[in-house]
C-alpha positions in Angstrom: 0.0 0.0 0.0 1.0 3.6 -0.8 1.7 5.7 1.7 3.9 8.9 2.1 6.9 9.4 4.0 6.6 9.9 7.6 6.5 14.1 7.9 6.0 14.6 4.5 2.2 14.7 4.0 0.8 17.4 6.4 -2.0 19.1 4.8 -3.1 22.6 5.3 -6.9 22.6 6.6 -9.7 25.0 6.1 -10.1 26.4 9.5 -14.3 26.9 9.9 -14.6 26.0 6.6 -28.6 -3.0 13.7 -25.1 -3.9 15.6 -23.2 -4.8 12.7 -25.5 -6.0 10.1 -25.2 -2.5 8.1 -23.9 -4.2 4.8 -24.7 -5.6 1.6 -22.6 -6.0 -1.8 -20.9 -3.1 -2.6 -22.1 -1.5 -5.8 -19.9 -2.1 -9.1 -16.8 0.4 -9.6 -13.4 0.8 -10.0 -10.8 0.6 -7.0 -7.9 -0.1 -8.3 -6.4 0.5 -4.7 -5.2 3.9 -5.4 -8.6 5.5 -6.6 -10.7 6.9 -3.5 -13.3 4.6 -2.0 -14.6 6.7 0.2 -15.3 10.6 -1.4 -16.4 12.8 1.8 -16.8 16.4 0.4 -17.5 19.6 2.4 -19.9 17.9 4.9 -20.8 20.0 7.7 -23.7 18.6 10.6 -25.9 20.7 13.2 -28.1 19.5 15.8 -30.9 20.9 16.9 -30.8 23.1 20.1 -33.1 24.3 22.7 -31.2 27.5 23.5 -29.4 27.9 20.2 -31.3 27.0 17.4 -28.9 25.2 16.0 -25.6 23.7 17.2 -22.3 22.9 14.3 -21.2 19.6 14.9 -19.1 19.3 11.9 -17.7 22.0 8.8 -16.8 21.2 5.9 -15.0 18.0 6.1 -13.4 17.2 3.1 -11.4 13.9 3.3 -10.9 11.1 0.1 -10.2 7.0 1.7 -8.4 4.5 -0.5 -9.6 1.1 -1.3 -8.1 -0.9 1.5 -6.6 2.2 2.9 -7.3 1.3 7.2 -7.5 5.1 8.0 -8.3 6.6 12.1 -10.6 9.3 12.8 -8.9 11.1 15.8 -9.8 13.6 18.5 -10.9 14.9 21.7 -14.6 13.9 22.5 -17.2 16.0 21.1 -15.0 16.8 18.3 -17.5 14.6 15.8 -15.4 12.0 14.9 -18.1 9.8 15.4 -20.9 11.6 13.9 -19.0 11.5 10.5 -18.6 8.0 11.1 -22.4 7.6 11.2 -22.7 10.1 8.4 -20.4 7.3 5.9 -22.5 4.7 7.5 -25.9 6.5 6.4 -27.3 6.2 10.2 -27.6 9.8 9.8 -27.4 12.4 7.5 -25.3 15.6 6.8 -26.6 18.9 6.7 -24.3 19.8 3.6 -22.2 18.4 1.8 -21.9 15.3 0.7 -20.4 11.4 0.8 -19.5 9.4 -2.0 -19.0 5.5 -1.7 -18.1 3.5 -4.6 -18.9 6.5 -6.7 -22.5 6.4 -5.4 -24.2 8.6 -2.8 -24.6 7.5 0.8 -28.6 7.5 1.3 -28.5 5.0 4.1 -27.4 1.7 6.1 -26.1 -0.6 3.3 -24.1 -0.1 0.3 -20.9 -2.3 0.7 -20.6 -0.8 4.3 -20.6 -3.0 7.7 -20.0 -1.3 10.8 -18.6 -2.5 14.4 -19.7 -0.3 17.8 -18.0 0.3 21.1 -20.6 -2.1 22.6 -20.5 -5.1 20.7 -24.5 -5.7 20.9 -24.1 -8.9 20.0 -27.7 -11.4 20.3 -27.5 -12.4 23.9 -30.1 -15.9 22.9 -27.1 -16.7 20.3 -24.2 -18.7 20.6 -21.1 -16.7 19.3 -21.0 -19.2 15.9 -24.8 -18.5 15.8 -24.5 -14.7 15.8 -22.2 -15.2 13.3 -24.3 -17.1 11.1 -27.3 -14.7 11.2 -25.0 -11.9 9.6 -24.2 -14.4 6.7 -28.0 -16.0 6.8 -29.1 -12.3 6.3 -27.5 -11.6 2.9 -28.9 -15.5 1.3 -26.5 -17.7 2.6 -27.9 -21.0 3.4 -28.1 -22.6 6.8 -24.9 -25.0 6.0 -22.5 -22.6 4.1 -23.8 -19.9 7.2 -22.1 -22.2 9.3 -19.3 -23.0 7.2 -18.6 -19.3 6.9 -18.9 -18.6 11.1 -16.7 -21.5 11.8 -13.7 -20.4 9.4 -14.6 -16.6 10.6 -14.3 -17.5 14.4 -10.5 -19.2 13.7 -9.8 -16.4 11.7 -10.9 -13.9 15.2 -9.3 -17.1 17.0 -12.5 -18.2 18.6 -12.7 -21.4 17.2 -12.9 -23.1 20.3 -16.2 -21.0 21.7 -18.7 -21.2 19.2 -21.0 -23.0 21.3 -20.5 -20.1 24.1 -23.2 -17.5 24.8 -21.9 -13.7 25.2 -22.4 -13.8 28.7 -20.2 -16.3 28.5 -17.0 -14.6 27.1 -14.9 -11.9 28.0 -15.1 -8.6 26.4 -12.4 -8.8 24.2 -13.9 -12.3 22.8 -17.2 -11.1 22.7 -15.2 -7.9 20.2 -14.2 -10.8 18.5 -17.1 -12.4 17.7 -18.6 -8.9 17.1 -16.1 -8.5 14.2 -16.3 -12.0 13.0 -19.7 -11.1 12.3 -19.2 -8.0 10.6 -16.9 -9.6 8.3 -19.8 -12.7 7.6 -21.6 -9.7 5.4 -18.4 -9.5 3.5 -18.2 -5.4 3.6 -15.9 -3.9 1.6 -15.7 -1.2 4.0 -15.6 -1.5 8.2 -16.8 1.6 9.7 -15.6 1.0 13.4 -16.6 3.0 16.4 -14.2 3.0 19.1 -14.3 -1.1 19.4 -11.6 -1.4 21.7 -12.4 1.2 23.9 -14.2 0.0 27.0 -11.1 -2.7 27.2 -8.5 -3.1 29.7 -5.2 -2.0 28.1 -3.5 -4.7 27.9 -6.6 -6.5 26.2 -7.2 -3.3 24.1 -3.6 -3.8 22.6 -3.8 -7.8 22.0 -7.0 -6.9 20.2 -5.2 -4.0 17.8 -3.2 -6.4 16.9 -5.8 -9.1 16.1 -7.8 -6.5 13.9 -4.5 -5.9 11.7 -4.0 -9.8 11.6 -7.5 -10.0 10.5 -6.6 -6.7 8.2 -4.3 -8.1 6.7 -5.7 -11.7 5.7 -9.1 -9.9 4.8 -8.3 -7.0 3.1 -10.9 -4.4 4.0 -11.2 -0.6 3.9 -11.5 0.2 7.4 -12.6 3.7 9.0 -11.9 3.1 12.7 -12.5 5.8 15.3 -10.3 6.5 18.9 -9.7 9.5 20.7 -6.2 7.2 21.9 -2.6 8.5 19.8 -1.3 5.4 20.7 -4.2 3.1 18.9 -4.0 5.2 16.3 -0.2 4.8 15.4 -0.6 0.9 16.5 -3.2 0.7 13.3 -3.1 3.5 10.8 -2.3 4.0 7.6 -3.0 7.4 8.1 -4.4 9.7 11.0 -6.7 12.4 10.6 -7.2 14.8 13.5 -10.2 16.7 14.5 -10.7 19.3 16.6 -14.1 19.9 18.4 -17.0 23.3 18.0 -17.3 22.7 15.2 -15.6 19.4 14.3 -12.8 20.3 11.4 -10.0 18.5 10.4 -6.8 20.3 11.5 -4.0 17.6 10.4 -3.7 14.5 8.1 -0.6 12.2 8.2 0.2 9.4 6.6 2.6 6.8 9.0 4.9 5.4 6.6 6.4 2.3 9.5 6.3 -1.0 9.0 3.8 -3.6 11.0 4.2 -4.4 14.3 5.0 -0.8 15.5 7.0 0.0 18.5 6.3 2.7 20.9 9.7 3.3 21.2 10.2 4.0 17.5 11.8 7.6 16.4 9.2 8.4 13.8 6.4 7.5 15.4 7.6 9.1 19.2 8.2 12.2 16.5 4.5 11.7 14.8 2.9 11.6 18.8 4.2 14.4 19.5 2.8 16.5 16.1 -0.3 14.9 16.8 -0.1 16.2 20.3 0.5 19.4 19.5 -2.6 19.9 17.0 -4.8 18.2 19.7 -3.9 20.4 22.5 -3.7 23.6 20.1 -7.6 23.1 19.4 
């Protein structure tokens, strides 16, 4: 994958300027890997408020996603990294603007796109193989390839041994797991993915990055993952994009050219944290 050199792609920004059965085929068009995916284009978002009129949320986001480009949304809450993430997902809808996917507008759920939540929301009358075969039951797979498909799905997550377990049953991190498993039943060809990791302990938090760019890297996906960590996000990314909060506006891209696994303790990346914290704190 194509990626800049660490430093070298800062980008001046415009300053004010179901639980995871959201997918289907994606529509036909060309990605040849380098071509964007994922078109967002001046989208701004208010809400609605009872001493305001109206509240920004978002202005004019502008922001183009590679086919299997795995790119973090990142920022302080209430900057609206997640509301944009909805907005690509068509769970809700920008007030201008717009978002391209595949070349073809983004009028709702659907569309190519599957999409993984903080809570997992997983079906707590399923077994995890079972919740994994209603994703693939749901877009016309029969009974016996549904299972075929959750069985290879839960080795891939490494959850081969539980499918017989309920949700209650499993730890958070496995019950992420099977939460992604599923996704990946409805064979997106984008994850949208809302802070996944982020009511994990650490140390389960980073065994699971490290799972999802295992997973990544077997199933090549375009992924649009959203933290408000640094440390996730140079863990995962291809490349950050930080927002800053009222409005939500995008005040620095990067591209982290390093190769996978990442250290903590690398140079560039120490060097990237520290940019990164700087445009956070500078608001």
């Amino acid at each position: 994958m194509e990626v800049a050199n660490l430093g070298m792609n800062d980008r001046p920004m415009r300053s004010g300027a179901g639980p995871a059965m959201l997918a289907e085929p994606m529509p036909d068009a060309a990605n040849g890997g380098t071509d964007p995916i994922i078109r967002i284009a001046g989208v701004g978002k208010r809400f609605a408020s009872d001493t305001q009129g109206s509240e920004p949320v978002l202005d004019a986001i502008d922001l183009t996603i590679r086919d299997n480009e795995f790119v973090v949304l990142l920022g302080r809450s209430g900057c609206g990294k997640t509301t944009l993430l909805n907005i690509v997902a068509g769970l809700e809808k920008a007030t201008s603007g717009s978002v391209l996917v595949a070349n073809r507008p983004v009028t709702g759920p659907g569309g190519g796109k599957g999409m993984v939540f903080q809570q997992n929301a997983l079906f707590p009358w399923l077994t995890a193989a079972r919740n994994v075969m209603f994703a693939a039951q749901s877009r016309g797979q029969s009974k016996a390839e549904a299972a075929a498909l959750a069985a290879e799905l839960l080795r891939l997550v490494g959850l081969d041994a539980v499918g017989d377990k309920y949700p209650s049953e499993l730890s958070g991190g496995m019950q992420q797991r099977v939460a992604i498993a599923r996704a990946l039943a409805l064979d997106p060809a984008i994850l949208l993915m809302d802070e996944p990791f982020g009511a994990l302990d650490e140390l389960t938090r980073n065994e699971m990055q490290d799972e999802l760019l295992r997973v990544w890297q077997v199933r090549r996906k375009t992924v649009l993952f959203v933290t408000h960590s640094i440390w996730e996000a140079l863990m995962l990314a291809d490349r950050i994009v930080v927002l800053a909060p009222r409005p939500g506006r995008i005040v620095l891209e990067r591209s982290v050219d390093q190769p996978r696994p990442r250290s903590r303790t690398n140079p560039g990346l120490l060097a990237l944290h520290e940019a990164i914290w700087q445009a956070l704190q500078a608001r």
